[in-house]
C-alpha positions in Angstrom: 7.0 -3.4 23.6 4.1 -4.7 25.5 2.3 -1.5 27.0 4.6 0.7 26.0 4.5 0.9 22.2 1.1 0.8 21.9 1.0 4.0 24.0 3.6 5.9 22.2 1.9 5.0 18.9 -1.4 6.0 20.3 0.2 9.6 21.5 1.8 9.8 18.1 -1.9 9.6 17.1 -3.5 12.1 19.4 -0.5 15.1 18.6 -0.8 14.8 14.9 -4.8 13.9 14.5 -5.4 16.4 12.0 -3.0 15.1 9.6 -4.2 11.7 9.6 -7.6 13.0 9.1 -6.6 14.6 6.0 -4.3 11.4 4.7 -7.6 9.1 5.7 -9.9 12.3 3.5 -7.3 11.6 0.6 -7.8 7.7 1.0 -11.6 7.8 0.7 -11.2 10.7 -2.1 -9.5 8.0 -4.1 -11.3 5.2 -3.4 -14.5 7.2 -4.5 -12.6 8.5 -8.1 -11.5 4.4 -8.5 -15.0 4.0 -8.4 -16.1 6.5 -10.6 -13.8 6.1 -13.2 -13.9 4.1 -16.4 -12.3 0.6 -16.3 -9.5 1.2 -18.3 -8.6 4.0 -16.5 -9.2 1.9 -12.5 -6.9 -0.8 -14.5 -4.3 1.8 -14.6 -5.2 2.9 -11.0 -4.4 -0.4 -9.9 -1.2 -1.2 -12.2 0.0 2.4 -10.8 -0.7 1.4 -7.2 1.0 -2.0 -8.1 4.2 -0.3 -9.3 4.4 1.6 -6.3 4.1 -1.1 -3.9 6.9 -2.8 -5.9 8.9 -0.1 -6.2 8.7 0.8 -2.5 10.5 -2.9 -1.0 13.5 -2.1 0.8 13.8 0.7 -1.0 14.1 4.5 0.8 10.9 6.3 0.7 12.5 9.3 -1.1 13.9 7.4 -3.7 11.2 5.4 -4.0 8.5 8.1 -4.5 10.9 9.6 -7.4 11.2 6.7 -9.5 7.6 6.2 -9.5 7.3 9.7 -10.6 9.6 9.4 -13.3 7.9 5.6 -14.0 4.3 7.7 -15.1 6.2 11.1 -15.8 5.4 10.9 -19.5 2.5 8.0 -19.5 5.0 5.6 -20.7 6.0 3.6 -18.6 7.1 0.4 -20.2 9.8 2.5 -22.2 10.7 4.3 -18.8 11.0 1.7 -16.8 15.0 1.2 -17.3 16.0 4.8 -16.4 13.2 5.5 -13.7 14.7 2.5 -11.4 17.9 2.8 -12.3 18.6 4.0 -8.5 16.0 1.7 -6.7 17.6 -1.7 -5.2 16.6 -5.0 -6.8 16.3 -2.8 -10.0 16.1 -5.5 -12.3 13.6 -7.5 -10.7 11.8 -4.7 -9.7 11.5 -3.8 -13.9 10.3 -7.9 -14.5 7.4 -7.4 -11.6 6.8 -4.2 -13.0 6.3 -5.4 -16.5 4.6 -8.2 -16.3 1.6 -6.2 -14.5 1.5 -3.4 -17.2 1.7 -6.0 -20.1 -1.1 -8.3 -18.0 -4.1 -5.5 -18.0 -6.7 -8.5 -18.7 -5.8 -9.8 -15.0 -6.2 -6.8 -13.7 -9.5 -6.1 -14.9 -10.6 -9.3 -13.0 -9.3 -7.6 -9.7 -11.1 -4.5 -10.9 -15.0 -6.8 -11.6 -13.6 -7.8 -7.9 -13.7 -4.8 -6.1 -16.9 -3.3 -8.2 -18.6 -6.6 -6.8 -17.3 -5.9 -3.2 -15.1 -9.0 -3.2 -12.0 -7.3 -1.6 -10.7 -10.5 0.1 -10.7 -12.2 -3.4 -9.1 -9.2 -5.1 -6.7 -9.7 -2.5 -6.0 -13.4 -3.1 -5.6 -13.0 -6.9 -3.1 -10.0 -6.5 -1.0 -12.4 -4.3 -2.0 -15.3 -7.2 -1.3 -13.6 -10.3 1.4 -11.1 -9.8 4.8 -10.2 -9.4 6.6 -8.9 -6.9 3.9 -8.3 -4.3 3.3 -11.1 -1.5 1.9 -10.9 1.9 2.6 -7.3 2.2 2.6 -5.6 -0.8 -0.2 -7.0 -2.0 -2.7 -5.8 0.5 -0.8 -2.6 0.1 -1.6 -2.3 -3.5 -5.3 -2.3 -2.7 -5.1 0.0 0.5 -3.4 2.8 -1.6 -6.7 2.9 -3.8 -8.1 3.5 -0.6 -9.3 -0.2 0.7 -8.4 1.0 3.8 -10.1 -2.8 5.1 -6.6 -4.0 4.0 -3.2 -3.1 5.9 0.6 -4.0 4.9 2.8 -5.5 7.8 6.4 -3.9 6.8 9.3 -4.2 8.3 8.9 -1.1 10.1 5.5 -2.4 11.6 7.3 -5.8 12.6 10.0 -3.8 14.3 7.3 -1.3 16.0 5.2 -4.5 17.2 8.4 -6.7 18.4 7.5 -9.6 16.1 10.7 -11.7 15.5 9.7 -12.2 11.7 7.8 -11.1 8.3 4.2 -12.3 8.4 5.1 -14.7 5.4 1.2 -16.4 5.2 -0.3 -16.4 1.7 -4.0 -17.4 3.1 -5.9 -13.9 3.3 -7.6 -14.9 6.1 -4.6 -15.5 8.6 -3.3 -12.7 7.4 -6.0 -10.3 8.2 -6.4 -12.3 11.6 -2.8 -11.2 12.5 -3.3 -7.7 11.5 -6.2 -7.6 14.2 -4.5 -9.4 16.5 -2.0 -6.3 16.3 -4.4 -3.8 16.2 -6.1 -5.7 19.4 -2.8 -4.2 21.4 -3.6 -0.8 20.6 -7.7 -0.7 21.4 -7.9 3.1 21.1 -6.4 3.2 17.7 -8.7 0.3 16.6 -10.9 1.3 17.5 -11.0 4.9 15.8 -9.0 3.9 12.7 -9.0 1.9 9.6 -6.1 -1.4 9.3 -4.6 0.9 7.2 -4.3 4.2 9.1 -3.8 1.9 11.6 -0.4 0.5 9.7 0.6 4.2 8.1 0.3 5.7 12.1 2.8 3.1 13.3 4.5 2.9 10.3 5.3 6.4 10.8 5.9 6.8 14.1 8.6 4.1 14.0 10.2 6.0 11.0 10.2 9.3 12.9 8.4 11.2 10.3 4.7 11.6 8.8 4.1 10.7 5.1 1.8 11.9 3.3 2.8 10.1 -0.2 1.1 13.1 -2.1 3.8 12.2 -4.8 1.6 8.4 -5.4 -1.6 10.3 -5.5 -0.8 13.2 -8.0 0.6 10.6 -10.1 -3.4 9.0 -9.6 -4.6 12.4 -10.7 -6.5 12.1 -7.2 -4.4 15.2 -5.4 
């Protein structure tokens, strides 16, 4: 990996630059209408982003984005929930994480005083505190789909891009964050031009072979 990844990652970059401009556009489009919006409705940002990041583990992206479709298809998701994942793996579970976050709208609304107050880190520590089916990972995904692009998600498909023998299973925010730049450190061009997130969704995509744009999660945001 050492040298060469970082350079096929970095050309991966270079040939499709104009699409990652317009995902990173999208990202800072949404993060502005979070912002914007009423705090009911950024609750419901974040319990949408939350599902999706649930959803999404182990799970094939195309599946993945059409349950969530059909999860917020009819703005109902609690009665939805059973047929929408009935395809997804860990369906059961999945519904329980999923739950529990849409019946659990007063913890939410902590993350949301949170992010209004610029506490990211903190929003990112009570995510991984108080909910379901989102650690080390998923959590800081749940908050870089909104567009807190400060925040990246070290999947599997990063781990195997990066040659790292294991998840990155630390619950402390701050070691977490401090391995994410210790992976971005390899790639100094790509740091030093991107977010942690683009940073994860470029290598995260050039390990899968394909660029995603996940339009599907941001129509179902109203942001697209």
């Amino acid at each position: 990996m050492e040298g060469i990844t970082p350079l096929h990652v970095t050309n991966h970059y270079r040939r499709n630059s104009d699409e990652y401009a317009e995902i990173e556009s999208q990202l800072a489009k949404t993060r502005a209408a979070f912002f914007e919006a009423e705090p009911s409705e950024q609750v419901r940002m974040l319990q949408k982003s939350h599902s999706f990041a649930v959803i999404s583990v182990q799970t094939p992206v195309h599946i993945h984005e059409e349950a969530f479709t059909l999860l917020w298809q009819n703005d109902n998701p609690i009665g939805d929930l059973e047929d929408a994942l009935s395809s997804v793996n860990y369906r059961n579970q999945k519904a329980e994480y999923i739950k529990h976050s849409l019946t659990h709208a007063h913890l939410w609304s902590d993350v949301v005083t949170m992010l209004e107050s610029g506490d990211i880190d903190e929003a990112h520590k009570y995510i991984l505190d108080e909910f379901k089916g989102v650690g080390p990972a998923k959590a800081p995904f749940t908050l870089a789909m909104l567009g807190f692009t400060e925040k990246a998600c070290i999947d599997a498909n990063v781990i195997n891009a990066m040659g790292l023998d294991k998840h990155v299973n630390t619950v402390v925010v701050e070691k977490y964050d401090a391995i994410v730049e210790s992976l971005r450190d390899k790639m100094p061009t790509l740091r030093d031009e991107t977010s942690p997130f683009l940073w994860q969704w470029i290598t995260f995509d050039w390990q899968r072979g394909e660029i995603v744009h996940h339009d599907t999660f941001f129509k179902v945001l109203g942001t697209l």
